[in-house]
C-alpha positions as CSV (number, residue, x, y, z in Angstrom):
1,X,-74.1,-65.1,-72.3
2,X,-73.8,-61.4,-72.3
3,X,-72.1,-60.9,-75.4
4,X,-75.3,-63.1,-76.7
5,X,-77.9,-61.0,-75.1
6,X,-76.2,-57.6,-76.0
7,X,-76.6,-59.5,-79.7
8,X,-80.1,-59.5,-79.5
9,X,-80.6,-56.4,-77.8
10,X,-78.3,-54.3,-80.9
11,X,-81.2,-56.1,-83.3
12,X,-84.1,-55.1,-81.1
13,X,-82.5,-51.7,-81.4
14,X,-82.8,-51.7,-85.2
15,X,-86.3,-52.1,-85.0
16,X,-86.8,-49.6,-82.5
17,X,-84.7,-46.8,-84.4
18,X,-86.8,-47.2,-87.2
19,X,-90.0,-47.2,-85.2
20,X,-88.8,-44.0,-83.4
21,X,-87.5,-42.1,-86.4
22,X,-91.3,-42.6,-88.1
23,X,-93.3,-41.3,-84.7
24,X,-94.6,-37.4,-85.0
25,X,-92.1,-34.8,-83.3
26,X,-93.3,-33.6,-80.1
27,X,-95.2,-37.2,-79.2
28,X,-94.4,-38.8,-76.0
29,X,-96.1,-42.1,-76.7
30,X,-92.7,-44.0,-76.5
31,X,-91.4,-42.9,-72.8
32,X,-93.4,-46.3,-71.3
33,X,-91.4,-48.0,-73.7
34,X,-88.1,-46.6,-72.3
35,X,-89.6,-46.9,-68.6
36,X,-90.5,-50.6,-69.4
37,X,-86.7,-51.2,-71.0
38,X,-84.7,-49.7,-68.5
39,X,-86.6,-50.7,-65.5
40,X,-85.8,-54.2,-66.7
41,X,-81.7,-53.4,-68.0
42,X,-81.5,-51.9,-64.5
43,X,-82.5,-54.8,-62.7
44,X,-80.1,-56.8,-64.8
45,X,-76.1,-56.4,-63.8
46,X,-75.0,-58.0,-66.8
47,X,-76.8,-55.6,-69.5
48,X,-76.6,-52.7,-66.8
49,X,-74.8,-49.6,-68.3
50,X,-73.9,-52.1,-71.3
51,X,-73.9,-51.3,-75.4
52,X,-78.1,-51.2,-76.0
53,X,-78.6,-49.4,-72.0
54,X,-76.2,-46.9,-73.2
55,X,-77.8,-47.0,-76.9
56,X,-81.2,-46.4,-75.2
57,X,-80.5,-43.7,-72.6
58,X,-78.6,-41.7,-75.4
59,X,-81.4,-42.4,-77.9
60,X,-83.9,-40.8,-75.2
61,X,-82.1,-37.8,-73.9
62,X,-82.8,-35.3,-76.5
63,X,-86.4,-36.8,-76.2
64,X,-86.7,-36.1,-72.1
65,X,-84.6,-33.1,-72.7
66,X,-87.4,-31.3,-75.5
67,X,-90.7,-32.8,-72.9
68,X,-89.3,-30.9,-70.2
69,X,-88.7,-27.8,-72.3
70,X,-92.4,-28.0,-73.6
71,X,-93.9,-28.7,-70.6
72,X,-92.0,-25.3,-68.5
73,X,-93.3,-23.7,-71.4
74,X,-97.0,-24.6,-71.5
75,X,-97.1,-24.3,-67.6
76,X,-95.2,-20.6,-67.8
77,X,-98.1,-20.0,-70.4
78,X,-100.9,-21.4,-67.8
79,X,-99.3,-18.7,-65.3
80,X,-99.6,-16.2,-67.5
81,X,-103.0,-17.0,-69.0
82,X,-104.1,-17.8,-65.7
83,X,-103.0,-14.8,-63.5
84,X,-103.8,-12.5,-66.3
85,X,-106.2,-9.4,-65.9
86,X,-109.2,-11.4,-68.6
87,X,-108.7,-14.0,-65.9
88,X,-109.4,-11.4,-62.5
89,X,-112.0,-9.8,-64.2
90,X,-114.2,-13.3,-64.6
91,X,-116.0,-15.7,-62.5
92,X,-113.2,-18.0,-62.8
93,X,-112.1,-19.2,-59.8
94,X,-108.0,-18.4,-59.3
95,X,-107.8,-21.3,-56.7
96,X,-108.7,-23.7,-59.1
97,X,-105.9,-22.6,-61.9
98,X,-103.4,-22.3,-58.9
99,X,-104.1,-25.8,-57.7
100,X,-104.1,-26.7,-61.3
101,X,-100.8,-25.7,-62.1
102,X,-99.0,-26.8,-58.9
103,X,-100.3,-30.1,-59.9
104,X,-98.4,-29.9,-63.5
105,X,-95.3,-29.0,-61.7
106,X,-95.6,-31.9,-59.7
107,X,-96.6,-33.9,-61.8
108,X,-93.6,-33.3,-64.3
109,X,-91.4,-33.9,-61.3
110,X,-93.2,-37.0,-61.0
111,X,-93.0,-38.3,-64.6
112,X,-89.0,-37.4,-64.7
113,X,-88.1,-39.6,-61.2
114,X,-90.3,-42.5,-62.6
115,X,-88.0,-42.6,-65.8
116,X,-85.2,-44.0,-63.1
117,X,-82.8,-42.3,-65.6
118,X,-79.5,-44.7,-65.5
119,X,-77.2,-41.5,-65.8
120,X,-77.3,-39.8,-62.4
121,X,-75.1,-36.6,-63.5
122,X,-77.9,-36.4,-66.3
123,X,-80.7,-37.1,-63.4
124,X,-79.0,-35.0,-61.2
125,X,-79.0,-32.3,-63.5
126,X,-83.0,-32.8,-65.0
127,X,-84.1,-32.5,-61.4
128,X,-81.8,-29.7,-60.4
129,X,-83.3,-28.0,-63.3
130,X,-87.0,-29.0,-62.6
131,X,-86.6,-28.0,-58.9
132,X,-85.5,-24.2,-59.8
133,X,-88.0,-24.3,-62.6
134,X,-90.6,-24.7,-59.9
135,X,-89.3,-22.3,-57.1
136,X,-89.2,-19.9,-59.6
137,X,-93.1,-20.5,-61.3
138,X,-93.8,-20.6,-57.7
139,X,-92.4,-17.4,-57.0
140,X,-94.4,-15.5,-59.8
141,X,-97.6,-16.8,-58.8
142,X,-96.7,-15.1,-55.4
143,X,-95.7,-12.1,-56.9
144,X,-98.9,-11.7,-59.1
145,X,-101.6,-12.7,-56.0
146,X,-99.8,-10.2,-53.9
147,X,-99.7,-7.4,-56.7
148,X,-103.7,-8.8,-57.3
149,X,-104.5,-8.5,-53.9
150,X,-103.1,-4.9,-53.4
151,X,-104.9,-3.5,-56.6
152,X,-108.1,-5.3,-55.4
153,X,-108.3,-3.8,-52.3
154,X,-107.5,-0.7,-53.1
155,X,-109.7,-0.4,-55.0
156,X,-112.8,-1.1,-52.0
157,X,-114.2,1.6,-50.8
158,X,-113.5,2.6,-46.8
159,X,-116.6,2.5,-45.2
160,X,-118.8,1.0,-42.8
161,X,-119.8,-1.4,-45.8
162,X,-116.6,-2.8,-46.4
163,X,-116.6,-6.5,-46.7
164,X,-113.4,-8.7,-47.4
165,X,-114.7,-10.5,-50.6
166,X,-114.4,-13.8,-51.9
167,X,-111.6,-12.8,-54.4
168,X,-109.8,-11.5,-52.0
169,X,-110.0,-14.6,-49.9
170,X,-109.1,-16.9,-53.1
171,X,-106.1,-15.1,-53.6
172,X,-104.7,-15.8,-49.8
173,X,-106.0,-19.1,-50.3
174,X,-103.4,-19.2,-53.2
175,X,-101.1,-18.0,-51.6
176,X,-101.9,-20.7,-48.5
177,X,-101.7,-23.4,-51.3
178,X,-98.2,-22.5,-52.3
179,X,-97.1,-22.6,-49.1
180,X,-98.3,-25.7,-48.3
181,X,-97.2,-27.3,-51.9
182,X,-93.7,-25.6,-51.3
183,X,-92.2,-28.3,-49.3
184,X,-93.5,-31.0,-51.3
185,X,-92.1,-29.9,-55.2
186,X,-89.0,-27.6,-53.9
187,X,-87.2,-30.1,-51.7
188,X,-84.3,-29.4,-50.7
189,X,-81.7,-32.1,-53.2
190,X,-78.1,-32.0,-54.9
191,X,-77.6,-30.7,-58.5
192,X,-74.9,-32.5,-61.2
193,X,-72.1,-31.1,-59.0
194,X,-73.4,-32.4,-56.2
195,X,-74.3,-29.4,-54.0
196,X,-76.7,-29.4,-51.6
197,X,-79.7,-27.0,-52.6
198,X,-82.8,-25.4,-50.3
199,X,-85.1,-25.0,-53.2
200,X,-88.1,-23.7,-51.1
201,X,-86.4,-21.6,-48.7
202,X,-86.5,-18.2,-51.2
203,X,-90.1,-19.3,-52.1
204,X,-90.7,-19.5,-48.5
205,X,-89.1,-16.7,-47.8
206,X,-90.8,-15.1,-50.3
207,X,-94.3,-16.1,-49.8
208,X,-93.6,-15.1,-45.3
209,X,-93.1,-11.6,-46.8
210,X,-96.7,-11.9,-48.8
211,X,-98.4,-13.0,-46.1
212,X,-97.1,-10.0,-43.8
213,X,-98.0,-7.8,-46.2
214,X,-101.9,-9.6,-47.1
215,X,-102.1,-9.3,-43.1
216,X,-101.3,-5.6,-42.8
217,X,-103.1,-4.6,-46.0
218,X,-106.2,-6.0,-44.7
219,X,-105.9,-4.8,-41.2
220,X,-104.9,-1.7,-42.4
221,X,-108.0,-1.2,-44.3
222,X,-110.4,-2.5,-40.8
223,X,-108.5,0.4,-39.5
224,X,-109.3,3.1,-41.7
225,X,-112.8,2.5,-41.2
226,X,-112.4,2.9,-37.5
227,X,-110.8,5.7,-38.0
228,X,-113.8,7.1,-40.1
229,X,-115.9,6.0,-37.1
230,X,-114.0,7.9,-34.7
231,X,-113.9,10.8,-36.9
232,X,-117.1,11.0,-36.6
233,X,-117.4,11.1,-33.3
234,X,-115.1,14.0,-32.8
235,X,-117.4,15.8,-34.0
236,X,-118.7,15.8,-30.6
237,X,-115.5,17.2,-28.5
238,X,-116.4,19.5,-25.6
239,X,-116.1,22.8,-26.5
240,X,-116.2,22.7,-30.6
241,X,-118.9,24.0,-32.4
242,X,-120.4,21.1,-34.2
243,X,-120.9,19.4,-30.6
244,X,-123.2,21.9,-29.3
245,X,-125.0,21.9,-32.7
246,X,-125.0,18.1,-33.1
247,X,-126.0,17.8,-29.2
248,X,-130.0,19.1,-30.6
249,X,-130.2,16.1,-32.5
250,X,-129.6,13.6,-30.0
251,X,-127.8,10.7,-31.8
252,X,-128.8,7.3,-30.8
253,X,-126.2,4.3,-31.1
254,X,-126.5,3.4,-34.9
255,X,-122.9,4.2,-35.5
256,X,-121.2,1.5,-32.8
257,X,-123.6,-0.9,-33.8
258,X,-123.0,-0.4,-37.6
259,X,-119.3,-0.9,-36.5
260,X,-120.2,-4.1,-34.6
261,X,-121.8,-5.1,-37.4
262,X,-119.0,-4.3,-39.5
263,X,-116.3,-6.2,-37.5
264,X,-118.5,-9.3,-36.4
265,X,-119.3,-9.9,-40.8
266,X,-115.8,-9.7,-41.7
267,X,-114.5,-11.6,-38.7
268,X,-117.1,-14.2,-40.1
269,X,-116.3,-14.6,-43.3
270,X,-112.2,-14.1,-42.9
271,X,-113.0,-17.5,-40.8
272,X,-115.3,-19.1,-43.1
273,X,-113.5,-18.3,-46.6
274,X,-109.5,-18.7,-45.9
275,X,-107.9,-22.1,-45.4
276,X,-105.1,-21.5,-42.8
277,X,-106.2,-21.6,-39.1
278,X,-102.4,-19.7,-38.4
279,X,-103.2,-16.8,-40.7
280,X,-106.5,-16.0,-39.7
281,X,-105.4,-16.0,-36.0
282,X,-102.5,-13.5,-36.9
283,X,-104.9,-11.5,-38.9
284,X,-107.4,-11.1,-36.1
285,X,-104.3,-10.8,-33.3
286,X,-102.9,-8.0,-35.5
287,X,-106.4,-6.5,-36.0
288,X,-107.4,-6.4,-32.3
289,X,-103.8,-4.9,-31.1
290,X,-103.6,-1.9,-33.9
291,X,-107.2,-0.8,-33.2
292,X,-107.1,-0.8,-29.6
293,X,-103.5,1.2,-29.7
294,X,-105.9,3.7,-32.3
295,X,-108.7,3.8,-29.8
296,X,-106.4,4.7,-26.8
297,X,-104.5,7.0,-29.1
298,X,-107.9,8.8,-29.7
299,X,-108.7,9.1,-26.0
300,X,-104.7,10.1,-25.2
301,X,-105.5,13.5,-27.6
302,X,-108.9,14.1,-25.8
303,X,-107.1,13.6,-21.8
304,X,-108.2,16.8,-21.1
305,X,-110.9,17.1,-22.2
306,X,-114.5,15.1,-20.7
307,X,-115.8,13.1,-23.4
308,X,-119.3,13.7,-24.4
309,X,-122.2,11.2,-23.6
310,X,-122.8,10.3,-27.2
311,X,-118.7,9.8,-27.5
312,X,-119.3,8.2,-24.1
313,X,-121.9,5.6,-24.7
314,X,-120.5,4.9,-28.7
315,X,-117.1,3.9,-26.9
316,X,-118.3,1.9,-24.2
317,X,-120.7,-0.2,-26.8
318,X,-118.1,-0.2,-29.3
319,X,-115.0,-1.4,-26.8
320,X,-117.3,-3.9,-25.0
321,X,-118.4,-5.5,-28.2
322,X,-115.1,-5.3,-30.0
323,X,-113.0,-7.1,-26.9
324,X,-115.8,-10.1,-26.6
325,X,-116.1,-10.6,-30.2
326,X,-112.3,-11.3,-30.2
327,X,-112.1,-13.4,-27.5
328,X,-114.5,-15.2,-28.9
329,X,-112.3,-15.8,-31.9
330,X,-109.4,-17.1,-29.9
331,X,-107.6,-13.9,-29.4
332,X,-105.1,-15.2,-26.7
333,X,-104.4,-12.0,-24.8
334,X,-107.8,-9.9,-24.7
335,X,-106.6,-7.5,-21.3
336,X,-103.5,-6.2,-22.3
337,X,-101.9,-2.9,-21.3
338,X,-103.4,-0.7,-24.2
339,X,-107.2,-2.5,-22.9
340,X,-106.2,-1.5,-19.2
341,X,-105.8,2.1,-19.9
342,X,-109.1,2.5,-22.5
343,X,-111.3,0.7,-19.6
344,X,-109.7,2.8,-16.8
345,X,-110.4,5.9,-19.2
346,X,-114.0,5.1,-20.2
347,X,-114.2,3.8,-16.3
348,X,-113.5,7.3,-14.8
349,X,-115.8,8.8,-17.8
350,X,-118.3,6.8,-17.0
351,X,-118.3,8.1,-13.3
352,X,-117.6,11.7,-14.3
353,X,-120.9,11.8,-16.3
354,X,-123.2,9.5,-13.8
355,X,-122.6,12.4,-11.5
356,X,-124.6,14.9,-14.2
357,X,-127.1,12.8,-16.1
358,X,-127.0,9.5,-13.6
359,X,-127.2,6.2,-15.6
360,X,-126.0,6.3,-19.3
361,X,-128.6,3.9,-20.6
362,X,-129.5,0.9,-22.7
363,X,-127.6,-0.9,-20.4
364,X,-124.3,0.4,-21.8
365,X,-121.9,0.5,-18.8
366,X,-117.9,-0.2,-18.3
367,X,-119.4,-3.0,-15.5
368,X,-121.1,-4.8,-18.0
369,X,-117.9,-4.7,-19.9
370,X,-116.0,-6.3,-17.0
371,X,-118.3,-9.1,-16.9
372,X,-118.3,-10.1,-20.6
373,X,-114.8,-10.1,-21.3
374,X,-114.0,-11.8,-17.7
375,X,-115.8,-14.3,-18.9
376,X,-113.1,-16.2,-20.3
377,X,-110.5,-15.8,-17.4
């Protein structure tokens, strides 16, 4: 019986050569023929591994063997085309090519374990190949949204006016995207020799150290325009001779709430615009805890000196605002040491100068402060 079907199988074969041999190069139309063939030889234990199975996975090989070399090379050329500079400086949205090529590496992944290839040194080796094919497309993506990112942010101006912007945003949502798809198309599995490989732990790896680096970057640049701010205002330290000057003009409070301003829009859209709950919270953790350590650093190089009002009242209004906007956002630990020792500082200031000009104001005082962020005790 076997010897008969193996009969009839070496004449189909025949047929199928010559059918084969007449079909375009580089055309893939036959692949559900070999899925439909050795789906069926595979469920069979007789034909299984037999004369035409082994006629018909050797016949294929070189056929899965050029797809997969065509297909790493159109998706390499996607990367490049799509993470090229023409590409930054469109409307073209980056997410969308990124999601697009993930999907293609995938999806080629996809194609090769639906074959069932009867050779598992073969399969082995095809996957093996596909899985460090894809850790390492994954890893230039990275590579190129970080470098992207750095370049684009560099090049915004540090000012009040500083806004994160929606590219920047698309390329951490990238980034967020690989992360997520890492998992999925870099599985850890065994190659041809049969040792065990963690595909996505360099991309993962990897992509940690981008996301530190997005984080800082960003925070970095919040904190540069505090910096300006408080600049500004030390303009205004007792005994120079821009204070005394600058005292004639009697500033009102446009600088904090500029600042407010400036920290409530960005906090807004870093929520609205990046897909990863995690990152924003350790964007806005890291945010709150640098500036507060550059506020109190401020204060610690004026502790002799008694702040002015207009350096008085722009703290208090700034501090107030900048501890309740964060707790607002889910900041876990608002009252930490570096808050204690800015509210004791502005606390005592506070005192000092109700003793000379009485109440500062607009309703800006530390007590107000205590309510607002005690709030959420």
């Amino acid at each position: 019986m076997v010897e008969h079907s193996e009969t009839f199988w070496s004449l189909f074969a025949v047929d199928m050569d010559s059918v084969l041999e007449k079909q375009q190069p580089d055309t893939w139309d036959s692949f559900p023929l070999f899925q439909l063939l050795n789906d069926h030889l595979m469920g069979d234990e007789r034909l299984k591994t037999g004369k035409f199975h082994s006629h018909l996975r050797d016949t294929f090989a070189p056929l899965v063997i050029r797809y997969v070399d065509l297909m790493e090379s159109s998706i390499a050329q996607s990367i490049d085309r799509g993470f090229g500079k023409e590409v930054w400086d469109s409307n073209q949205s980056i997410n969308v090519i990124a999601s697009d090529i993930l999907w293609k590496l995938q999806a080629l992944q996809t194609f090769i374990l639906d074959l069932h290839w009867p050779d598992t040194i073969f399969a082995s080796h095809i996957e093996h190949r596909l899985k460090l094919t894809t850790s390492d497309m994954m890893q230039s993506m990275v590579a190129r949204t970080l470098n992207r990112f750095k370049n684009l942010l560099q090049s915004c101006r540090i000012s009040l006016d500083f806004r994160v912007t929606s590219q920047l945003c698309q390329l951490i949502n990238v980034a967020i995207e690989c992360r997520n798809q890492s998992q999925k198309i870099c599985a850890s599995g065994l190659d041809a020799s049969g040792t065990q490989h963690i595909y996505h732990a360099v991309v993962d790896e990897i992509l940690d150290s981008a996301f530190t680096e997005m984080q800082s970057l960003i925070v970095s640049k919040f904190n540069k325009v505090l910096e300006i701010v408080l600049s500004k205002m030390s303009r205004y330290d007792e005994g120079s001779f821009t204070a005394s000057f600058l005292s004639l003009t009697k500033p009102g409070m446009e600088l904090a709430v500029n600042f407010n301003q400036f920290v409530s829009i960005n906090q807004d859209v870093i929520l609205d615009r990046i897909n990863d709950e995690v990152f924003v919270n350790s964007v806005f953790e890291k945010w709150y805890n640098t500036a507060l350590k550059i506020f109190c650093d401020w204060l610690n190089l004026r502790s002799e000196l008694q702040l002015h009002v207009y350096q008085l009242k722009t703290l208090i209004k700034v501090f107030k605002s900048f501890a309740r906007d964060f707790a607002l956002q889910g900041v876990a630990e608002i009252k930490t040491k570096t808050h204690t020792l800015i509210h004791k500082r502005l606390t005592v200031e506070e005192a000092t100068a109700s003793v000379t000009i009485g109440s500062l104001g607009n309703n800006i005082t530390m007590k107000e402060s205590d309510d607002e962020v005690g709030e959420d005790d």
